[in-house]
SEVEX-879853 format. One record per residue (C-alpha): residue in three letters; y, x, z. Coordinates in steps of 0.5 Angstrom, whole numbers, plus 2048, in hexadecimal, padded with zeros to 3 digits. Example, Ala and Ser with C-alpha at 12.3 -4.5 7.8 and 13.67 -1.06 7.14 Angstrom:
REC/type/yy/xx/zz
REC/ALA/7F7/819/810
REC/SER/7FE/81B/80E
end
This chain:
REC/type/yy/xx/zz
REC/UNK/81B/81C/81E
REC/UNK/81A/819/824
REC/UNK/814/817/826
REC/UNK/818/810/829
REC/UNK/81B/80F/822
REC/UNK/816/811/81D
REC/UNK/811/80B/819
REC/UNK/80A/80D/819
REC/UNK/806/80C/814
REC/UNK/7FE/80C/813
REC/UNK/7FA/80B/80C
REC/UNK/7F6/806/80E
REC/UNK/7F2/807/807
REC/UNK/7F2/80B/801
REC/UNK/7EE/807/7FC
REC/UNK/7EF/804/7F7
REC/UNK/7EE/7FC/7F8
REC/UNK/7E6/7FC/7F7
REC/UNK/7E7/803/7FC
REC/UNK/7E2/809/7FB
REC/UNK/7DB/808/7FA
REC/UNK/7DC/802/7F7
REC/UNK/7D8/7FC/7F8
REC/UNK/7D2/7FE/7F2
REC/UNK/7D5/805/7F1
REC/UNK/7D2/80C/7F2
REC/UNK/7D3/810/7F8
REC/UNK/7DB/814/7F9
REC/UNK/7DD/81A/7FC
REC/UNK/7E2/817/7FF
REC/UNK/7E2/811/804
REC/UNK/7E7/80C/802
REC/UNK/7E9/805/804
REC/UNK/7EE/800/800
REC/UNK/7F6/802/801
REC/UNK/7FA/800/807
REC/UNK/7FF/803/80C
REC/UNK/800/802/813
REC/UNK/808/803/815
REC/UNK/80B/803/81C
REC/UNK/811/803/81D
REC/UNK/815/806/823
REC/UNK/814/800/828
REC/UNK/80C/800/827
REC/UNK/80D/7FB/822
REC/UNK/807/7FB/81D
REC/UNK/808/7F9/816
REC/UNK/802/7F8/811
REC/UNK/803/7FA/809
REC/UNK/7FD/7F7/805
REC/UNK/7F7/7F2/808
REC/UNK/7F2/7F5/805
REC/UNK/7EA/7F3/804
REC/UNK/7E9/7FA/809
REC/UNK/7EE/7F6/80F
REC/UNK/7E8/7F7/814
REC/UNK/7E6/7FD/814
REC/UNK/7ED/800/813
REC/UNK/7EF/7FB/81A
REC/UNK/7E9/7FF/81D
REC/UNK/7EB/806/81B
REC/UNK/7F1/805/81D
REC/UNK/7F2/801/822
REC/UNK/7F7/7FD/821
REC/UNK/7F7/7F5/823
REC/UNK/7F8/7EF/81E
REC/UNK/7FB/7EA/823
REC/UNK/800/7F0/825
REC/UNK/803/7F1/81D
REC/UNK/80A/7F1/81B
REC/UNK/809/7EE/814
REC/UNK/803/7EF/80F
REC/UNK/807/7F1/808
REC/UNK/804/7F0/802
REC/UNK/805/7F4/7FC
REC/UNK/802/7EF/7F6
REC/UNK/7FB/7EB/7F6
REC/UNK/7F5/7F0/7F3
REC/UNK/7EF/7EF/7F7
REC/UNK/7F0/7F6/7FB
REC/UNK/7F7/7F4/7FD
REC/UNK/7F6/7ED/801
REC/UNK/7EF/7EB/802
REC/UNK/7F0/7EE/809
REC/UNK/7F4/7E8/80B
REC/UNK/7ED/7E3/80C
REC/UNK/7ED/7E7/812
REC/UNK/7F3/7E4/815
REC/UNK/7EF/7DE/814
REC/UNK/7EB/7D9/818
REC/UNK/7E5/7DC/817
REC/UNK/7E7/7E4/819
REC/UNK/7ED/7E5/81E
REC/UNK/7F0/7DF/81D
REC/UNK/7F7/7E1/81D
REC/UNK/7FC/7DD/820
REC/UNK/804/7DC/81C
REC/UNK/803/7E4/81A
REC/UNK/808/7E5/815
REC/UNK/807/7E7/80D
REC/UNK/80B/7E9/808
REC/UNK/80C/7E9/800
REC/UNK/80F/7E7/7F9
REC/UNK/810/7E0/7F8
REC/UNK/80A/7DF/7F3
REC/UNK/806/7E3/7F9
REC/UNK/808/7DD/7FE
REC/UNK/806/7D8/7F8
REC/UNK/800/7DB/7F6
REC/UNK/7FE/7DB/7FE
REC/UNK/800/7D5/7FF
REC/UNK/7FD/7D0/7F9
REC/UNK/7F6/7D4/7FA
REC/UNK/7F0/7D4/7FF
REC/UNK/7EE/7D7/804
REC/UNK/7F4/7DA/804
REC/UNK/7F9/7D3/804
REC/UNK/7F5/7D2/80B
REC/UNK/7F7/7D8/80E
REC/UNK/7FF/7D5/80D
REC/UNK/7FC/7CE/80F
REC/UNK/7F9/7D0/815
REC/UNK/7FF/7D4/817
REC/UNK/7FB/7DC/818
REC/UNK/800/7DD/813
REC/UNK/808/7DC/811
REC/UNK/80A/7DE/80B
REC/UNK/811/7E1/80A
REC/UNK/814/7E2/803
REC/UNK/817/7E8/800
REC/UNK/81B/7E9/7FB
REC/UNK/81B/7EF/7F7
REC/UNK/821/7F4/7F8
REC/UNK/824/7F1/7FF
REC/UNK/823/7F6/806
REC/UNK/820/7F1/80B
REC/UNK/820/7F4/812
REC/UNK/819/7F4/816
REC/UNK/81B/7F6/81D
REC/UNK/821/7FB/820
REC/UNK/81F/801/81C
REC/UNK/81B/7FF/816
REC/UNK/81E/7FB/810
REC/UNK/819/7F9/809
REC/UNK/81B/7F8/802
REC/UNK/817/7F5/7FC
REC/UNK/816/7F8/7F6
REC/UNK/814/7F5/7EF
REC/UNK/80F/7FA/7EC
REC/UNK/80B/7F8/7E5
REC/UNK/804/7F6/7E7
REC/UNK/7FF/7F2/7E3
REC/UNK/802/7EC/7E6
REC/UNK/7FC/7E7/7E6
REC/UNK/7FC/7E4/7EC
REC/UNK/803/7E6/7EE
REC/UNK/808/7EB/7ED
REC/UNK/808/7F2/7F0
REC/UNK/80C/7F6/7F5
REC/UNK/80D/7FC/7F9
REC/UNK/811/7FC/7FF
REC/UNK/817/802/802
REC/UNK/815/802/80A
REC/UNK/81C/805/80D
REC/UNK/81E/807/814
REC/UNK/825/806/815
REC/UNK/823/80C/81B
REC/UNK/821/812/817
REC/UNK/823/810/811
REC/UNK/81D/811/80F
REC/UNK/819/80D/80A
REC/UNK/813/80B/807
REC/UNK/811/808/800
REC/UNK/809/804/800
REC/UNK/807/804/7F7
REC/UNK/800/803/7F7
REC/UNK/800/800/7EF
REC/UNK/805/801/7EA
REC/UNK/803/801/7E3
REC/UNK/807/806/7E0
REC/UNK/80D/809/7E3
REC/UNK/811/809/7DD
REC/UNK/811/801/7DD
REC/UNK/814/801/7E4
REC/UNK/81C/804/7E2
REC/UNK/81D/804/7EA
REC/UNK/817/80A/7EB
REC/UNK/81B/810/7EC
REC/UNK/821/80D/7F0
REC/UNK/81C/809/7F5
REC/UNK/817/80F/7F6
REC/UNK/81C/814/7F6
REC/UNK/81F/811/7FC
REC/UNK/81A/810/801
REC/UNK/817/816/805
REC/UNK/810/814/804
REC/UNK/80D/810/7FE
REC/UNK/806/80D/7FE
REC/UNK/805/80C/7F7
REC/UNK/800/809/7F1
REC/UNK/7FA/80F/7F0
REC/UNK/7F4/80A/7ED
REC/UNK/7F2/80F/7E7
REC/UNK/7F3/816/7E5
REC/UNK/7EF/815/7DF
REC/UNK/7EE/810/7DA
REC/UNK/7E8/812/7D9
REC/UNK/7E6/810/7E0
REC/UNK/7E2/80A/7DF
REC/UNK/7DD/80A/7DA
REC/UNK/7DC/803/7D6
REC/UNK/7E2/801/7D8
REC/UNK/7E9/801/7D4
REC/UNK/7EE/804/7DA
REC/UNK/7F4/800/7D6
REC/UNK/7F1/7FA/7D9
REC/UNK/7F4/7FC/7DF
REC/UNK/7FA/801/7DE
REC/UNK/7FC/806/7E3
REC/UNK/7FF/80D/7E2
REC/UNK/7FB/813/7E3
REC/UNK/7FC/817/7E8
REC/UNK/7FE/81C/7E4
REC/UNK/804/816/7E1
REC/UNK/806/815/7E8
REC/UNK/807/81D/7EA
REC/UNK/80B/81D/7E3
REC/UNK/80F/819/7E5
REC/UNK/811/81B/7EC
REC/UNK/810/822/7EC
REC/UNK/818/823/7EE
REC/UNK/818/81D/7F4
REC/UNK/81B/820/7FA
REC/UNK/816/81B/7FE
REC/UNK/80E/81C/800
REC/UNK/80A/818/7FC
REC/UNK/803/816/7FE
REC/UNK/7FE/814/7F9
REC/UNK/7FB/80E/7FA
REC/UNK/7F7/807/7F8
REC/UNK/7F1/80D/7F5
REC/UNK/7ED/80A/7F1
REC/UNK/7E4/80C/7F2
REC/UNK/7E3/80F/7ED
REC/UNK/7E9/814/7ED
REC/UNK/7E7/81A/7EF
REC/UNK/7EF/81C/7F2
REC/UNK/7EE/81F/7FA
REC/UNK/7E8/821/7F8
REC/UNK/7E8/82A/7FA
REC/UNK/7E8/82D/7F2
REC/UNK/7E9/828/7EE
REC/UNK/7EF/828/7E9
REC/UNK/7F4/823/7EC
REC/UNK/7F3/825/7F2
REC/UNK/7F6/82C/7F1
REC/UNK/7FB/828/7EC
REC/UNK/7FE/824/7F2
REC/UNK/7FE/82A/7F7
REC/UNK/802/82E/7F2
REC/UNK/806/829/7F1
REC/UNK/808/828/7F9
REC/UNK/804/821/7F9
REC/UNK/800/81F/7FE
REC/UNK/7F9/81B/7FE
REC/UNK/7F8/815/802
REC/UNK/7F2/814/806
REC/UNK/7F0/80F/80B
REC/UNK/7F3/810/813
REC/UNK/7F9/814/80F
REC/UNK/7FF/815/814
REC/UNK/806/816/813
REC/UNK/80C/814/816
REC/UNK/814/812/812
end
């Protein structure tokens, strides 16, 4: 792969939305703030997946400019994966005409609820509207495609997005929320197409959070996804982690069940190229 050609990649957070520690938690061994990717495309152009509570911090470490972004996409609205948005706003960077993208009932949700609505009124952003299962080109190497995942819908639906470049051929997939696999009929054609798949790894255990009934929130283990995958032929990274999932962590089981399996662990600052 030339590097003129390939889309870069860096993990702008690991976590799940509340991010590791979690506010009022204990402490973790692993550091980690809320899901979200930078990609870049060939031309430089840098394309935001996920506006999550950590956005300045994540800006920071990596330093890449609000004012300059390509497009901010958003996969659904639960807090760890639009709440970044307010700093585009007034208040913060205020941003002028960067561009957004999501499903309809993400641009309804945005749109009929402040502050969010103000963001659009005010013009530091413009949505764009996708609809699931249609390529839409970004620039001369990068095309995007949207696809409806079973999520707990209660603001908006969800989706996870296939990052393509026409240059290499290579692709991505970002899916940091499902709520079981085999809900979604289109997983293994979807995962198995891509070169590197970021996917949906909140919880190795239901027993994680004590006091706290796990099927209020449904995710599957990660021992569900590795069951899933285990024969797809791209690089899976495992993502979105939740604070109290011991996965990355040196000895525990999940940890040596992912890299038996081939599949990698997501950490903030994470690079990779497709």
């Amino acid at each position: 792969m030339s590097e003129t050609e390939a889309a870069h990649v860096v993990v702008l957070g690991s976590g799940q939305d509340a991010g590791a520690p979690q506010f009022g938690g204990p402490p973790v061994e692993i550091t980690r703030t809320a899901s979200s990717l930078l990609v870049t495309s060939p031309s430089g152009t840098n394309y935001l997946f996920d506006a999550s509570p950590d956005i300045r911090t994540q800006s920071q470490r990596n330093t890449f400019d609000p004012h300059q972004l390509g497009g901010v996409f958003l996969t659904h609205a639960h807090m760890g994966h639009y709440l970044g948005l307010a700093h585009f706003g007034n208040e913060a960077a205020a941003t002028a005409s960067v561009r957004c993208f999501g499903t309809a009932s993400m641009h309804t949700f945005l749109t009929h609820n402040e502050p969010w609505r103000a963001l659009f009124t005010r013009r530091h952003l413009e949505f764009s509207v996708l609809v699931p299962g249609v390529d839409v080109p970004l620039d001369e190497s990068l095309t995007i495609t949207a696809h409806l995942v079973p999520h707990r819908p209660d603001f908006t639906d969800t989706v996870g997005y296939v990052v393509t470049n026409r240059k290499t051929q290579g692709s991505m997939l970002y899916l940091p929320d499902i709520d079981a696999w085999d809900q979604w009929p289109d997983s293994r054609r979807i995962v198995d197409s891509t070169t590197l798949a970021f996917l949906d790894a909140s919880f190795s255990s239901g027993a994680e959070l004590p006091g706290r009934e796990i099927a209020n929130f449904p995710h599957p283990l990660v021992s569900d996804t590795i069951a899933h995958f285990d024969t797809s032929p791209g690089q899976i990274v495992l993502t979105h982690i939740n604070h109290s999932n011991p996965l990355g962590t040196v000895g525990a089981d999940a940890t040596d069940m992912a890299a038996r399996a081939g599949f990698l662990i997501a950490a903030d600052g994470d690079r990779y190229e497709f």
